[in-house]
C-alpha positions as CSV (number, residue, x, y, z in Angstrom):
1,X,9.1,-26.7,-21.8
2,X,9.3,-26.4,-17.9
3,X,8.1,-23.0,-16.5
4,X,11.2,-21.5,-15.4
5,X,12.3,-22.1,-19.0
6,X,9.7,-20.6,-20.8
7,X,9.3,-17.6,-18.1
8,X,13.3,-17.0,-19.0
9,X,12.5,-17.2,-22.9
10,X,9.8,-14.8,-22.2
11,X,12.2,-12.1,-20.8
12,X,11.8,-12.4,-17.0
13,X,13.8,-11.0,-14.5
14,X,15.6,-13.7,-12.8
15,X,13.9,-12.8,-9.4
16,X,10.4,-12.7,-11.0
17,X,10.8,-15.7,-12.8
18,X,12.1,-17.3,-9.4
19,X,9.0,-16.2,-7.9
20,X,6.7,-17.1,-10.3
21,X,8.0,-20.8,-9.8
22,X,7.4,-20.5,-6.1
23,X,4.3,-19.5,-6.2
24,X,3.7,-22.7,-8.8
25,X,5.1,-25.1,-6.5
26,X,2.7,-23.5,-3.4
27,X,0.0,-24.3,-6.3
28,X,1.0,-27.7,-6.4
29,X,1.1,-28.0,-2.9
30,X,-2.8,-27.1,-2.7
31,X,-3.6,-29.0,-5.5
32,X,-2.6,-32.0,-4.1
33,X,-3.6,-31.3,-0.4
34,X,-7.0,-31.0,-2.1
35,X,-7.5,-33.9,-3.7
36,X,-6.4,-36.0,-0.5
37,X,-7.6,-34.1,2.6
38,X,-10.6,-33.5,4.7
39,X,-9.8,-30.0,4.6
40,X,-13.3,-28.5,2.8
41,X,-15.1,-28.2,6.2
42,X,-15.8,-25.0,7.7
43,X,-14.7,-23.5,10.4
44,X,-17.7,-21.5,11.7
45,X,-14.9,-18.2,11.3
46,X,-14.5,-15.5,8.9
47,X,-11.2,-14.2,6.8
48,X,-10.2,-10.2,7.1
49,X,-12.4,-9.5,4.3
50,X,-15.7,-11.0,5.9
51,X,-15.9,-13.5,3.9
52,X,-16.5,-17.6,5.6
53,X,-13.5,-20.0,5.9
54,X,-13.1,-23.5,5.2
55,X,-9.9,-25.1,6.7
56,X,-8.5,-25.3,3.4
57,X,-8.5,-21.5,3.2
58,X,-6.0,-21.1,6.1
59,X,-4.0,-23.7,5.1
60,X,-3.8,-22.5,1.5
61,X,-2.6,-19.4,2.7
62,X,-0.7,-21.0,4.7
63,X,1.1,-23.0,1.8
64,X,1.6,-19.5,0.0
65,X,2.9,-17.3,2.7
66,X,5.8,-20.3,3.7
67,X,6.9,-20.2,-0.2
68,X,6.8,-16.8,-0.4
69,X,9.0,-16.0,2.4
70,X,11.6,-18.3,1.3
71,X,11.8,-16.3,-1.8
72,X,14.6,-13.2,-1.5
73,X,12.7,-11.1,-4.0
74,X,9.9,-10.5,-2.5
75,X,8.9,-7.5,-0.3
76,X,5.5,-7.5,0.7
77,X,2.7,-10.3,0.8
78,X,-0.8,-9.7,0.5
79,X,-3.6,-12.4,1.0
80,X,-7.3,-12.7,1.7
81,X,-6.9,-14.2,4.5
82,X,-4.6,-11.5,5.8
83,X,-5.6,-8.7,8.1
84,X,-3.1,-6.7,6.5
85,X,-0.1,-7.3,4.3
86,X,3.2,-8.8,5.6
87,X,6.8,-7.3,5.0
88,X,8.8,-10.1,4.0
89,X,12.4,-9.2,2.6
90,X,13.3,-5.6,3.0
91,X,15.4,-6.2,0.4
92,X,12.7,-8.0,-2.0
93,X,11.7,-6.4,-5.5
94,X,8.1,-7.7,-5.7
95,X,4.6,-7.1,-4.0
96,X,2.5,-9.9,-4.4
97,X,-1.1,-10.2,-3.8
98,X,-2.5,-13.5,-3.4
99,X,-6.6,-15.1,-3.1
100,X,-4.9,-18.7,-2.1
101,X,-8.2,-20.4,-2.9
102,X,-10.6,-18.2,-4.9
103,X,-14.1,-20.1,-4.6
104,X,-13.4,-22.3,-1.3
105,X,-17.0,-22.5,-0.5
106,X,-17.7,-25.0,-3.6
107,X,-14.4,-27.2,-2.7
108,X,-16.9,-29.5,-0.2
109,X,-19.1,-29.8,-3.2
110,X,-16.3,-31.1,-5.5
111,X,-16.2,-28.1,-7.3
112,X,-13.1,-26.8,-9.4
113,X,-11.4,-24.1,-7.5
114,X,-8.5,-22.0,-8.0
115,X,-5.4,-20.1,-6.7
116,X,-5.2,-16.7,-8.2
117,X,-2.1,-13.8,-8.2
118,X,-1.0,-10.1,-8.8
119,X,2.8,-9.3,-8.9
120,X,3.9,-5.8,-8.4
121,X,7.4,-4.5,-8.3
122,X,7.3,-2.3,-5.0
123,X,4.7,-1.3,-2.9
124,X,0.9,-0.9,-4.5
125,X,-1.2,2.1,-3.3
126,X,-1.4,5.2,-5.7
127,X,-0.9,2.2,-8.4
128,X,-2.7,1.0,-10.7
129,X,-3.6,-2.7,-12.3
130,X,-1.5,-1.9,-15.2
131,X,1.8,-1.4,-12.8
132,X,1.9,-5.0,-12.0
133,X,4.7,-7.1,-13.6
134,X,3.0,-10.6,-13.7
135,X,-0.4,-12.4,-12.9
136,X,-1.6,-16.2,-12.7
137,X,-4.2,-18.5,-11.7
138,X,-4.1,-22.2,-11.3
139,X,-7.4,-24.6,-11.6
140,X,-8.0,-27.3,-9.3
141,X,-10.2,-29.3,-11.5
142,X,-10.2,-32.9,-13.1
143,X,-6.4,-31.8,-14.0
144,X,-4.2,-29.2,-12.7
145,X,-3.4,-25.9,-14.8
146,X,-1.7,-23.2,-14.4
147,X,-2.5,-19.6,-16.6
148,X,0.3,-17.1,-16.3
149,X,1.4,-13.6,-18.2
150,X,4.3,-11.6,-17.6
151,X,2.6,-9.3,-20.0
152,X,4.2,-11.1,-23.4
153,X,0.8,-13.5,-23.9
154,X,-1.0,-16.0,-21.6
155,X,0.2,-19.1,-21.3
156,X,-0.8,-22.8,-19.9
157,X,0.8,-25.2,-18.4
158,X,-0.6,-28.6,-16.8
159,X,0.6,-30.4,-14.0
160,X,2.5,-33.6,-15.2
161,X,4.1,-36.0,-13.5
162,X,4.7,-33.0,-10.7
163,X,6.0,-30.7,-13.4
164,X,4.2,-27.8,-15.0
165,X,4.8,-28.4,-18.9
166,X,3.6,-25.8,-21.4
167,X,0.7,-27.2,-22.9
168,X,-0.5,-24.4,-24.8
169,X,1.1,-21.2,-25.7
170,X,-0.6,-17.4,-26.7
171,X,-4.3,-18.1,-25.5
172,X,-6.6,-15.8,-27.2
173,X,-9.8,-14.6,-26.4
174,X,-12.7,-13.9,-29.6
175,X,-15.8,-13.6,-29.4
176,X,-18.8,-16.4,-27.9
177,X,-22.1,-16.2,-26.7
178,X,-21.7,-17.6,-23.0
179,X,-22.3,-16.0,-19.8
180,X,-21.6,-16.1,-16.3
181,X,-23.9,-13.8,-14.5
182,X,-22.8,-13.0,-10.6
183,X,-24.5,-11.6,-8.1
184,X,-28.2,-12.1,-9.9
185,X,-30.0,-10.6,-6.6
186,X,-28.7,-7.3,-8.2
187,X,-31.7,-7.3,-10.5
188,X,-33.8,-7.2,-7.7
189,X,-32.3,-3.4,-7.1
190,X,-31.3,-3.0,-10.5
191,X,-33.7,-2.9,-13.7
192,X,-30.8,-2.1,-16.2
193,X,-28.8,-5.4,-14.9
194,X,-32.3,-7.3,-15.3
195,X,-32.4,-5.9,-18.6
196,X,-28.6,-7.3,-19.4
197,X,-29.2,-10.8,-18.1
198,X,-32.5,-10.9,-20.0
199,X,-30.8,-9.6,-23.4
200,X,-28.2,-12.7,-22.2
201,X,-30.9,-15.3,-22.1
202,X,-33.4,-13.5,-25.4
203,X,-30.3,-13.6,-27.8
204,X,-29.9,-17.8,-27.1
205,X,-26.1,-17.3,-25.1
206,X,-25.2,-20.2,-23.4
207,X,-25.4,-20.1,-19.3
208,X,-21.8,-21.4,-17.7
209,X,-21.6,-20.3,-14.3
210,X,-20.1,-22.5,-11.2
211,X,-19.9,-19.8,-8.7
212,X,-16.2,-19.1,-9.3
213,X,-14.1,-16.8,-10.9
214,X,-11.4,-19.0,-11.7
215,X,-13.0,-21.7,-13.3
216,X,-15.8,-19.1,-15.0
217,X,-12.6,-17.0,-16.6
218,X,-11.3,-20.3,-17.1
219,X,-14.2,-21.3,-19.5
220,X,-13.8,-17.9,-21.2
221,X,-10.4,-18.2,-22.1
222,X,-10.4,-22.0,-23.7
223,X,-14.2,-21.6,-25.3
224,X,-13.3,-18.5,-27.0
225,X,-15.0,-16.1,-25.9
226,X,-17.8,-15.1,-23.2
227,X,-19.0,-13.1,-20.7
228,X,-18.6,-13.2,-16.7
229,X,-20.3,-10.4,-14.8
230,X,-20.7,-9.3,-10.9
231,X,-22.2,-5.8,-10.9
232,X,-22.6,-3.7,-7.5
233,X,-25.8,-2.4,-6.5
234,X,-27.1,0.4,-4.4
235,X,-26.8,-2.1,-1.1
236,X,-23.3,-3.1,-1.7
237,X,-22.2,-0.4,-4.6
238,X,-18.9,-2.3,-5.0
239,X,-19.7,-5.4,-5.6
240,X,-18.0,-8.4,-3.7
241,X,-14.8,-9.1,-5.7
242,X,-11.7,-7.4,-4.7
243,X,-9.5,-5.3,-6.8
244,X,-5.9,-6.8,-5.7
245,X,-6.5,-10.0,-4.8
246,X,-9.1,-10.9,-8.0
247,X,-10.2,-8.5,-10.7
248,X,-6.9,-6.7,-11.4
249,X,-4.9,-10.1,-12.1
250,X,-7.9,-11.6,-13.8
251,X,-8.2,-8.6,-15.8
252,X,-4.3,-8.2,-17.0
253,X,-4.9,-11.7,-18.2
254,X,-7.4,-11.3,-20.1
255,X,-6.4,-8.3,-21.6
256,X,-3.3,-9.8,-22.4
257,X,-5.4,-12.7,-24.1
258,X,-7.4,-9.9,-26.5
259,X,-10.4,-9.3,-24.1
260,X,-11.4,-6.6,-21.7
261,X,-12.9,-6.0,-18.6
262,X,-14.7,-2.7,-16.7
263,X,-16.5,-1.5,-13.5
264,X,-19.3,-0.4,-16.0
265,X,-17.7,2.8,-16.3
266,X,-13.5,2.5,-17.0
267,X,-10.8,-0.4,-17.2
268,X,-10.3,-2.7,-14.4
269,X,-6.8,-1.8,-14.9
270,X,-7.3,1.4,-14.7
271,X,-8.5,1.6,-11.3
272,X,-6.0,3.4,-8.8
273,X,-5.7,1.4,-6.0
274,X,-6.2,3.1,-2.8
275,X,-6.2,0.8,0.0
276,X,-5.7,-3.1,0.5
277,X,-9.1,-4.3,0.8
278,X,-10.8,-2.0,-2.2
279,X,-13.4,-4.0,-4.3
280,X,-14.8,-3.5,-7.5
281,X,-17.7,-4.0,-9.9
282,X,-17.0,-6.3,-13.4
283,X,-17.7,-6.9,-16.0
284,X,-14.7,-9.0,-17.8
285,X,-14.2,-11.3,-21.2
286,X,-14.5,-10.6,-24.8
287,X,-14.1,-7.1,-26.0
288,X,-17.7,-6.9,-27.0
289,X,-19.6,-8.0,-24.5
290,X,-17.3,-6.0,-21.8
291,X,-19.0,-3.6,-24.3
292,X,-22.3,-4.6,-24.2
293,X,-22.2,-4.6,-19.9
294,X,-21.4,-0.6,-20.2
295,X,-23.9,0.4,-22.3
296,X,-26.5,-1.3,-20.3
């Protein structure tokens, strides 16, 4: 089944299914652009979040905004590599918050990569994680995938022949002893997050971490089960990951798949979100280990 038919079996709103196709064919855009360009050098410049940008960052967001504005319902675009959020369609229905290449600093390496995405219907702040309407991620790996929810399951579909076709349906999350520990210079200011990664490694789990969030989550959701973590500390007490653009789509996934995630202390989704840029703590993946990560 193509995607606009299975997101219209699924009960979407015309306007978010619409979008939810744009923001695939962006996603095939990036995919292919790379595979076949130069475009994993850096550019010696940093994004509106501090964070260093390859040229495949600015044209990934690049690939996004153009889609997005050519969609009517949309109102308001968010992206990393924004200073601030762009008011497309006064008329548009949907907020949507956008990482356009989650883990760019491995693409030069070879690296799978990813696109990730938060839809919301109207404007965000005062909201919370559990407001938003819709959330996907697509892989750039050996083969391109895309994950989506419109919060009835989490579904897959591969890119074939230029299509995406629903490959697998209802992805569920159990339980599995891998982890993918973040941030490990934590332990350094933290003894209890020492104590979690050493309980990780005394108890025989499995160690799968690229240095990504999408192809870490990725692992989580199509092994079973599993662990990824990036904790603050008392130098950077929210951690690096930001709410919108990140850990609240990542986390209505997974809860939607039958796992969990926290800051350590409440739901991901839970979180109000008070400004644009907020980041977060998490812990995120099987119910049991988002568990585990709290207690310790």
């Amino acid at each position: 089944m193509d995607l606009l038919s299975f997101l219209e079996s699924k009960g979407a709103e015309p306007g978010l299914a619409k979008l939810i196709v744009a923001l695939g064919d962006a996603c095939k855009i990036i995919g292919g652009e790379l595979r076949e360009s130069l475009h994993s050098k850096h550019l010696g410049t940093i994004n509106a979040t501090g964070d260093d940008q390859i040229a495949m960052d600015v044209r990934s967001d690049a690939i996004i905004a153009e889609h997005m504005r050519a969609c009517p319902s949309v109102l308001l675009l968010g992206g990393e590599e924004m200073a601030e959020p762009e008011k497309v369609n006064l008329d548009g229905r949907y907020s949507v918050f956008c990482d356009p290449l989650d883990g760019s600093s491995l693409a030069d390496v070879n690296f799978s990569v990813g696109t990730i995405a938060g839809i919301y219907e109207g404007e965000v702040i005062g909201k919370t994680g559990r407001d938003m309407v819709a959330a996907l991620y697509a892989v750039y790996g050996p083969k391109t995938t895309l994950i989506v929810t419109v919060k009835k399951g989490v579904h897959e579909f591969m890119l074939i022949k230029g299509e995406w076709t629903l490959i697998e349906e209802s992805l569920q999350v159990g339980e599995a002893k891998y982890f993918a520990c973040g941030n490990l210079r934590a332990c350094v200011e933290r003894a209890d997050y020492l104590k979690l990664v050493e309980n990780f490694i005394l108890n025989k789990y499995t160690l799968r971490y690229s240095g990504g969030m999408v192809p870490d989550i990725n692992h989580i959701l199509h092994k079973g089960g599993g662990i990824f973590t990036y904790p603050g500390m008392p130098s950077k007490p929210d951690g690096k990951l930001r709410l919108l653009f990140e850990c609240a789509p990542m986390s209505l996934i997974m809860e939607e798949a039958g796992g969990a995630s926290s800051n350590g202390k409440i739901p991901v989704l839970d979180l109000v979100i008070n400004n644009y840029e907020e980041r977060t703590p998490i812990f995120i993946g099987s119910k049991s280990e988002v568990e585990k990560c709290a207690g310790f």
